[in-house]
C-alpha positions as CSV (number, residue, x, y, z in Angstrom):
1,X,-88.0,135.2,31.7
2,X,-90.8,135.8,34.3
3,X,-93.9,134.1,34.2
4,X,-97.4,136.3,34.9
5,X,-97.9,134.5,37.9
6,X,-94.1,135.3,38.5
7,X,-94.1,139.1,37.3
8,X,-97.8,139.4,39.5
9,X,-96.1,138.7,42.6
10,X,-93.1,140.2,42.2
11,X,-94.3,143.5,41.9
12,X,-95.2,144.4,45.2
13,X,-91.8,143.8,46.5
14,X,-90.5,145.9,44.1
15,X,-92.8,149.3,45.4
16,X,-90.3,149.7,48.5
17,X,-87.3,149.3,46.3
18,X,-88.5,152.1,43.6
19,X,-90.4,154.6,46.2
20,X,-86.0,154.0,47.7
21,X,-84.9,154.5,44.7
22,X,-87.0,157.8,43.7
23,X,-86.4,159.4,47.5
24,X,-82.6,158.5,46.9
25,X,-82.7,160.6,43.6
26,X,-85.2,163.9,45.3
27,X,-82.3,163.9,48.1
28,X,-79.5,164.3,45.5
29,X,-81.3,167.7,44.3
30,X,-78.8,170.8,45.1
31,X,-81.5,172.5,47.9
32,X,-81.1,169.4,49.9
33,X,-77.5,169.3,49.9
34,X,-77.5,172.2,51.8
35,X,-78.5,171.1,54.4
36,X,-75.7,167.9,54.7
37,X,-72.7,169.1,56.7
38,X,-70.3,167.2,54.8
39,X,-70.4,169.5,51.4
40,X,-69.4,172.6,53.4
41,X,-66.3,174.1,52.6
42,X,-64.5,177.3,53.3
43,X,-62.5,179.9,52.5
44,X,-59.2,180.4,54.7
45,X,-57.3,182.8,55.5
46,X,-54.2,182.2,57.5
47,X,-52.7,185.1,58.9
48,X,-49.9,183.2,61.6
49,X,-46.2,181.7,61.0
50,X,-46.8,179.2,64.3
51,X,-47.9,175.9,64.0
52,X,-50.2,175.0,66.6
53,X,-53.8,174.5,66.5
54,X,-55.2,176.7,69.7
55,X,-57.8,179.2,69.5
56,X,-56.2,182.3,70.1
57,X,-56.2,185.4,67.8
58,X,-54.8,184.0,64.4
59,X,-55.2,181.1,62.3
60,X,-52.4,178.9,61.6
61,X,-51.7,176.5,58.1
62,X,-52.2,173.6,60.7
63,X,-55.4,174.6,61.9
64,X,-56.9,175.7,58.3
65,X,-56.1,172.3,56.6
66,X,-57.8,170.7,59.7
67,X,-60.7,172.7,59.1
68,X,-60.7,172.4,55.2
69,X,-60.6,168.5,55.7
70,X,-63.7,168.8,58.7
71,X,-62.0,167.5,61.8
72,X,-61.3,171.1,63.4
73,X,-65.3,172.5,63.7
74,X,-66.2,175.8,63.6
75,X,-67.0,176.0,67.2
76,X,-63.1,175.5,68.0
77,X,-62.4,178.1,66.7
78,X,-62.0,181.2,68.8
79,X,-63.8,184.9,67.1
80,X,-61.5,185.9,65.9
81,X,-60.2,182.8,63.5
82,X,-64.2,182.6,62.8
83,X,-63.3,185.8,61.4
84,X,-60.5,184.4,58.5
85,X,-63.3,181.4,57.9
86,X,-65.9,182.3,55.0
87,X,-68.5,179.8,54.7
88,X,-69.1,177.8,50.9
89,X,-71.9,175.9,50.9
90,X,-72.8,173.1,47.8
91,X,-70.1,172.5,45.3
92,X,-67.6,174.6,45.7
93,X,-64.3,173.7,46.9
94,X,-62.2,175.0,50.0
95,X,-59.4,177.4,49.4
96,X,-56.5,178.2,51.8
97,X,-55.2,181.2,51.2
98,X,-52.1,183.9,52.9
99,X,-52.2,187.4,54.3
100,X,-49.5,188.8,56.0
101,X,-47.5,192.2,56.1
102,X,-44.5,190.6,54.7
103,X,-42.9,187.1,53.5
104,X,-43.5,184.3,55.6
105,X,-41.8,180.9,56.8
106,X,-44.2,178.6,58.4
107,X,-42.0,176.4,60.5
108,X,-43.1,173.0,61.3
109,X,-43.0,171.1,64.4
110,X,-44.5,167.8,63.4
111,X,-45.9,166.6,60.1
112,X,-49.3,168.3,58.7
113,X,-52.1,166.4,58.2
114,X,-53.0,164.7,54.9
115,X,-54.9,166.9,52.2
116,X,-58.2,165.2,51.8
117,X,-60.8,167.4,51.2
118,X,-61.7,166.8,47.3
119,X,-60.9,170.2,45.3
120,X,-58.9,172.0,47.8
121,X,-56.3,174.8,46.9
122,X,-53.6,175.8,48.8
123,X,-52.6,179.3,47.2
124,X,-49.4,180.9,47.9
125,X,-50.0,183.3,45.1
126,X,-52.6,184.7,47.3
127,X,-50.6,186.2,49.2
128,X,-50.4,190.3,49.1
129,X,-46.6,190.4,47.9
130,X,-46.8,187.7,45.5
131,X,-45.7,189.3,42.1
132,X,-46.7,186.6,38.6
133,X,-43.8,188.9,36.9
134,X,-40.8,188.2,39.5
135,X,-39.0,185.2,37.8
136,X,-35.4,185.2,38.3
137,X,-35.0,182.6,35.7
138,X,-34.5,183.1,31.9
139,X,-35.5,179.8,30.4
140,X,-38.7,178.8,31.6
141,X,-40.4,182.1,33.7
142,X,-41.3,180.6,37.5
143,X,-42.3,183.5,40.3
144,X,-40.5,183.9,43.5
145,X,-42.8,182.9,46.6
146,X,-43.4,184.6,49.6
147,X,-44.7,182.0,51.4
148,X,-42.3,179.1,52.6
149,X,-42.9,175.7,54.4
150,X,-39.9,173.8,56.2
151,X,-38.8,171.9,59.5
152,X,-38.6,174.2,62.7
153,X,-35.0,174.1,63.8
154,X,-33.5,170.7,65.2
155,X,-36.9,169.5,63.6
156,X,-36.8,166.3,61.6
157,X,-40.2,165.5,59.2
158,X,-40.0,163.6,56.6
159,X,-43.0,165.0,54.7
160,X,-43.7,168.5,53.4
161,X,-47.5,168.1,52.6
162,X,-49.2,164.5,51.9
163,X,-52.1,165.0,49.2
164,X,-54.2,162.0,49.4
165,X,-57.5,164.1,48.0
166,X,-58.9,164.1,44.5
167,X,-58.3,167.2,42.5
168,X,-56.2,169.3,45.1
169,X,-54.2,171.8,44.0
170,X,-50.6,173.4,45.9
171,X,-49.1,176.3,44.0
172,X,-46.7,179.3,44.7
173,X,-45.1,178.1,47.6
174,X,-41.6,177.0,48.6
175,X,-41.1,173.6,50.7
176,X,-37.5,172.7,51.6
177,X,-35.7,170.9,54.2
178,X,-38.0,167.5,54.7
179,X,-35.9,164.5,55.2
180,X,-35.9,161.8,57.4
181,X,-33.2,160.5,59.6
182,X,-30.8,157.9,57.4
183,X,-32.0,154.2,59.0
184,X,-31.4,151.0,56.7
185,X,-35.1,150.1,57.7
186,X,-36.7,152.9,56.8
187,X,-40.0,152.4,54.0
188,X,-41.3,155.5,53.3
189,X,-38.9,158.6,51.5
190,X,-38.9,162.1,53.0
191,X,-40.2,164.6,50.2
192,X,-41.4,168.0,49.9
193,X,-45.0,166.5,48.4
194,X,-46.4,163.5,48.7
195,X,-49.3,162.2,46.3
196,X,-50.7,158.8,47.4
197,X,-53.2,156.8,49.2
198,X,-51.7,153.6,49.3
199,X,-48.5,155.1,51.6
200,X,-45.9,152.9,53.7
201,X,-46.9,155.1,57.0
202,X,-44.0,155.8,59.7
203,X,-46.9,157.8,61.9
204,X,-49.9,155.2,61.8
205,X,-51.9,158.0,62.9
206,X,-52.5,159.2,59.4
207,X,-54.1,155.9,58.5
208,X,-57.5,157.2,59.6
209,X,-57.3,159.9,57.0
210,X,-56.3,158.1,54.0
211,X,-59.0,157.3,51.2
212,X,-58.8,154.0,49.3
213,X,-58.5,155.0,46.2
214,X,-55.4,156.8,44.3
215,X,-55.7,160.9,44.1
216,X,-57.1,162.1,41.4
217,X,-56.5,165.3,39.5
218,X,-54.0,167.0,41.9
219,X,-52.0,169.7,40.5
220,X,-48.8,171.0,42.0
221,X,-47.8,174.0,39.9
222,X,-45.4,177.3,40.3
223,X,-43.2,175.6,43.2
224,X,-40.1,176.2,44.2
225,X,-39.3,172.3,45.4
226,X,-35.8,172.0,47.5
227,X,-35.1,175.9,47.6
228,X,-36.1,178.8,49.9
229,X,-37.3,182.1,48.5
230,X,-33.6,183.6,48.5
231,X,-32.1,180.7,46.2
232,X,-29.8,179.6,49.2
233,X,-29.0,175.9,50.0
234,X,-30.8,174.8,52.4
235,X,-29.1,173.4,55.3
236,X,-30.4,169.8,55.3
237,X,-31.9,169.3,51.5
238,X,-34.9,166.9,51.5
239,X,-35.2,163.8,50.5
240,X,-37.2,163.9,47.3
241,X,-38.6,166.6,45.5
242,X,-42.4,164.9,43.7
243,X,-42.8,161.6,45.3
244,X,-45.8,160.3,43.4
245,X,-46.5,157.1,45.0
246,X,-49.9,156.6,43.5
247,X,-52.2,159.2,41.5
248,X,-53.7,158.9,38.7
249,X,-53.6,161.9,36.1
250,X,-51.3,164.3,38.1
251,X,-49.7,167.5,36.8
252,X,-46.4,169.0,38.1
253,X,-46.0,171.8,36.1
254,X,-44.0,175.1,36.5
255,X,-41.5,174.6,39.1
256,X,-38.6,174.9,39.7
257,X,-37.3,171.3,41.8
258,X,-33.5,172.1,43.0
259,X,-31.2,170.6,45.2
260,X,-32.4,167.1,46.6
261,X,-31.0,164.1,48.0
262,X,-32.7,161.9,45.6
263,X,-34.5,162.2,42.6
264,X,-36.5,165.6,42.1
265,X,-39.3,163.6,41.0
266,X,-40.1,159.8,41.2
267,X,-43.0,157.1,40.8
268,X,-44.0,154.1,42.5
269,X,-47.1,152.3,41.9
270,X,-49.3,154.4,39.8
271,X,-48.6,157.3,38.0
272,X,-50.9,157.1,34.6
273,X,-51.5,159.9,33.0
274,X,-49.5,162.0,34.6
275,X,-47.9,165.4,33.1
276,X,-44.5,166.6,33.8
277,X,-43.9,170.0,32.2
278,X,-42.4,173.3,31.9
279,X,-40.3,172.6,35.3
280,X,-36.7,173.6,36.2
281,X,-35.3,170.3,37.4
282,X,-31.7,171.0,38.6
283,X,-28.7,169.2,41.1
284,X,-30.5,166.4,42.2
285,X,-29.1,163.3,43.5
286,X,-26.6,164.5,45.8
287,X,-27.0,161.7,48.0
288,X,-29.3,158.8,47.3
289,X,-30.7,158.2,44.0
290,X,-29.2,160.3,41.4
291,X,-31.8,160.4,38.5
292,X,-33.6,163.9,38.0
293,X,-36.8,162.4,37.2
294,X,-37.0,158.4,38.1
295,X,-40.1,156.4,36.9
296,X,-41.5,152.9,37.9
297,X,-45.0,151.4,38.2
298,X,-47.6,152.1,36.0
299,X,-47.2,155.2,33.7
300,X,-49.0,154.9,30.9
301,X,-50.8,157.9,28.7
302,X,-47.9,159.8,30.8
303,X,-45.8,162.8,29.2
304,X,-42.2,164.7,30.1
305,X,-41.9,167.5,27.8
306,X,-40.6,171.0,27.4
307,X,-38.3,170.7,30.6
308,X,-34.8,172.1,31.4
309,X,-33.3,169.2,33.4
310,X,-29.6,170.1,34.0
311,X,-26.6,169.5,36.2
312,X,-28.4,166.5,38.3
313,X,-25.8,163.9,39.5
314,X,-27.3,160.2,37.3
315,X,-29.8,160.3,33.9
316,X,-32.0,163.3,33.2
317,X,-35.1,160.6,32.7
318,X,-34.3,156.9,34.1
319,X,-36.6,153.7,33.7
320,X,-37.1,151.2,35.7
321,X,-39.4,148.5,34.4
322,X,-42.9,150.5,34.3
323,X,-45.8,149.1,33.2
324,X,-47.0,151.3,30.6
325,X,-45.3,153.7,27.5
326,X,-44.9,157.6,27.9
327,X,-43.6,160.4,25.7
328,X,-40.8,162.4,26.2
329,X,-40.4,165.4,24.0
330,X,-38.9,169.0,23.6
331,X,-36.8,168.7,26.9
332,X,-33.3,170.1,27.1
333,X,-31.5,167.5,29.0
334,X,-28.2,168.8,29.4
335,X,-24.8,168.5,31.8
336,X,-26.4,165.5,33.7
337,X,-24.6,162.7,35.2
338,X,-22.2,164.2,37.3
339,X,-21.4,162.3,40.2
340,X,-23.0,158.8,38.8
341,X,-22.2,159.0,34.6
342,X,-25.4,157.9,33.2
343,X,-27.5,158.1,29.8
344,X,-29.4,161.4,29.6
345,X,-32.6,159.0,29.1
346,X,-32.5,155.7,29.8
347,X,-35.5,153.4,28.8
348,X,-37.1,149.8,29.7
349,X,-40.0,149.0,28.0
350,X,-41.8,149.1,24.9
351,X,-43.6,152.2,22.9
352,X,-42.0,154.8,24.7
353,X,-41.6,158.0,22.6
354,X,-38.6,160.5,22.2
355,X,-38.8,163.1,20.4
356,X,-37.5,166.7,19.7
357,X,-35.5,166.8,23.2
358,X,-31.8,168.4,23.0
359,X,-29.2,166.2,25.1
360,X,-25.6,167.7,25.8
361,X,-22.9,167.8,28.0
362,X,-24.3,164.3,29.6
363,X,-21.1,161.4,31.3
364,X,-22.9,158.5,29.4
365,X,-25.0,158.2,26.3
366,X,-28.0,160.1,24.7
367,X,-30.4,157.7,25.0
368,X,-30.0,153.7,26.3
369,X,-32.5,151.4,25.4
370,X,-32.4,148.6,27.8
């Protein structure tokens, strides 16, 4: 407790500290924020397969997550990029959209930068052909993209795109072919998407980028993960399909993950909260780690339901000491385990639910408990 003599002097060094305080709260009103560079975003259009950033007569995917994330300005931008650039100014959230006269396979020559802008969506059902009715598949309806993302020929890159922003979203696209060379030493997996802050960096000239914290929010939905557009192998398959190193309440939802050299989907340090559902998880594992989906860290209040996981070479769903419970339910796990025989699921841990899923056709058991 103050005394009055105490409380009589300590007033008037508390007027600079409140008139602060007050001046802190006017500046947080919506018609100032207008005026702060920082809360632009955009909407972008790219309109160019290339991957370069030069200002020329079209806008490239490289150039258009540089501007989204604020370190390509709109004064390098030639007119007639300025032209696929709309101005958003206060809350809303960038968008990168695609227009061109026909399907499209960006080619990259070097890794993309991180996705950090907070809210950003990268939409490649934007694009003019896209049809939300084309599924090939009978079990779980997923649309064909038009727009695909791999390695230029002769082009190794180990990462498709790196989301290290809260709430970003990546939909309707397919990313295949992202591997990195086979060295003993090497820390960090190739992978079509990578969510994480906290990343074991090859290129330390992402480190700049990266925020502190884990992603929040991110959404990948409607991909095709490990397959082009035509359902073709591709000639080098990626490394991973999901790599969720650490984010916090992530959904992978809707896609159809095909074809890697390790798991389609795996966890490292933090992945509570996370949502796996409605995805096509199929003939993963031919390499490395066999296990469709492959879970450590921490994964509490997580879920894997209403999946098809089929024909991937170790367990459908394999634990690995996490921290943490989650529920598994309503998946059809079936014909798993072919080149590694495995459980279907196999489980460390305590509280972990299983429920309603149908397992058949797998080398090993149903379900281990370990």
């Amino acid at each position: 407790m103050f005394s009055k003599s105490d409380r009589h002097n300590l007033i008037p060094s508390l007027i600079p500290k409140l008139y602060l305080a007050a001046l802190t709260i006017c500046c947080l009103q919506p018609q100032s924020a207008l005026a702060q560079p920082d809360l632009q975003s955009y909407r972008i259009v790219v309109n160019s397969d290339r991957d370069e950033i030069n200002a020329d007569g079209s806008l490239t995917l490289r150039e258009a997550i540089e501007i989204a994330n604020n370190t390509l300005t709109w004064d390098d931008l030639s007119h007639a990029e300025q032209e696929q650039v709309t101005t958003i100014y206060q809350w809303d959230a960038s968008r990168i959209e695609f227009d061109f006269s026909e399907p499209v396979t960006i080619e990259l020559t070097s890794l993309l930068p991180p996705l950090i802008s907070p809210g950003l969506i990268i939409d490649g059902t934007s694009h003019p052909d896209y049809d939300p009715n084309s599924s090939p598949t009978a079990e779980i309806a997923i649309p064909i993209p038009v727009v695909a993302i791999t390695p230029a020929p002769n082009q190794s890159i180990f990462r498709g795109l790196t989301i290290s922003g809260d709430r970003i979203t990546v939909k309707g696209l397919s990313i295949y072919g992202f591997s990195q060379s086979h060295q003993p030493t090497e820390t960090t997996p190739g992978a079509d998407i990578v969510v994480g802050s906290r990343l074991p960096l090859n290129n330390t000239d992402l480190k700049p980028y990266l925020p502190s914290q884990p992603p929040l929010n991110v959404d990948i939905l409607d991909n095709w993960l490990g397959l082009p557009a035509d359902e073709s192998l591709s000639t080098i398959p990626s490394s991973f399909g999901v790599w969720l190193f650490d984010g916090e309440n992530t959904r992978i939802q809707g896609n159809r993950i095909y074809y890697h050299g390790g798991s389609g989907i795996l966890t490292s340090v933090d992945a509570r909260g996370m949502q796996i559902r409605e995805n096509i998880i199929v003939g993963n594992g031919l390499t490395g780690m066999p296990h469709a989906i492959y879970l450590e860290g921490k994964i509490d209040d997580s879920e894997i339901a209403d999946n098809l996981v089929c024909g991937n070479d170790g367990s459908g769903v394999y634990l690995f000491k996490p921290e943490g419970s989650i529920q598994i339910n309503r998946n059809q796990i079936k014909y798993n385990g072919r080149r590694v025989p495995s459980a279907a699921i196999y489980l460390i841990g305590n509280d972990h639910s299983v429920i309603d899923n149908q397992i058949s056709w797998q080398t090993g058991t149903g379900v281990t408990i370990a």
